[in-house]
N, C-alpha and C positions, 0 to 999 in steps of 0.2 A: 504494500500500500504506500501512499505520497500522500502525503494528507496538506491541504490549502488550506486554512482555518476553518471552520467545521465540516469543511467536505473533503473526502475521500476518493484517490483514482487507483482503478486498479488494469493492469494489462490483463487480459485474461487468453490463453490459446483455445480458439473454436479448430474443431476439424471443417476442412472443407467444406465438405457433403453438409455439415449440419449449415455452411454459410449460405452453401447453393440452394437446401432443400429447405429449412428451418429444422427448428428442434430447440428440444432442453437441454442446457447446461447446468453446472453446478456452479454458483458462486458462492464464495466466501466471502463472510460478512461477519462485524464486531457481535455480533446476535447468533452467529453460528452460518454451515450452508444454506443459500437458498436456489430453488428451481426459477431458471431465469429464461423465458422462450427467446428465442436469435429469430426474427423471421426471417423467411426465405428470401433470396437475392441480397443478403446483409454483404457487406464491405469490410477489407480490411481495413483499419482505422477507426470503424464508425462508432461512434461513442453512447452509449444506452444510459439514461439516470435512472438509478432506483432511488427514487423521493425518502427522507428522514431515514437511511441507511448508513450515514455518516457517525460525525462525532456531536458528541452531543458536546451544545455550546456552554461558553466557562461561565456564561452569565445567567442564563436560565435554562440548566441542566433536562429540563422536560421537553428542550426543543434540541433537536438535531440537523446536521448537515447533510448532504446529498453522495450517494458513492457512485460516481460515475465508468462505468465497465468499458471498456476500450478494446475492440473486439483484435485478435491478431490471430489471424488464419494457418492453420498450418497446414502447408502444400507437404504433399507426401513424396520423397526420395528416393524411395526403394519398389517397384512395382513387379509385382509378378505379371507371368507373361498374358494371362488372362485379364488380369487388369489394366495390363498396355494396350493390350488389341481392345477392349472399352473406352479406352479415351482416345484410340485413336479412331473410332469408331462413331462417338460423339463429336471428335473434331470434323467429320467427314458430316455429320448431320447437321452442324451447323455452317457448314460453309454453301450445303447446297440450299 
């Protein structure tokens, strides 16, 4: 975490598939894990706020700051040969 005065930033690695398709994550938070949906077509970079997830403020403790998730994709390195002939398969569908 990086913390701005009562809000909170965290990088978080999504898999691909869940940036392409959507899906649940797991985020971690001062309150414990929470299920965080990524919708589909999400971007590396793109920043999600989860509202009063932060730190709670020095002045009135019953209000907190904001933790904003900062999506970072992770492109897979290693492919079996099944999975190379699918993306190259899908690169062949989207070009025609």
């Amino acid at each position: 975490f990086e913390r701005k005065n009562d809000d909170l930033y965290l990088r978080l690695p999504v898999d691909l598939f869940v940036a392409v398709m959507g899906g649940e994550v797991v985020v971690p938070t001062l309150d414990g894990n929470l299920s965080l949906s990524v919708p589909a077509g999400s971007q590396g970079g793109q920043t999600i706020r989860l509202k009063g997830k932060g730190m709670p403020n020095l002045r009135n403790p019953r209000k907190f700051g904001d933790l904003y998730v900062r999506l970072q994709l992770q492109i897979p390195t290693q492919l079996s040969d099944k999975e190379r002939s699918l993306w190259e398969e899908l690169n062949r569908l989207r070009r025609s």
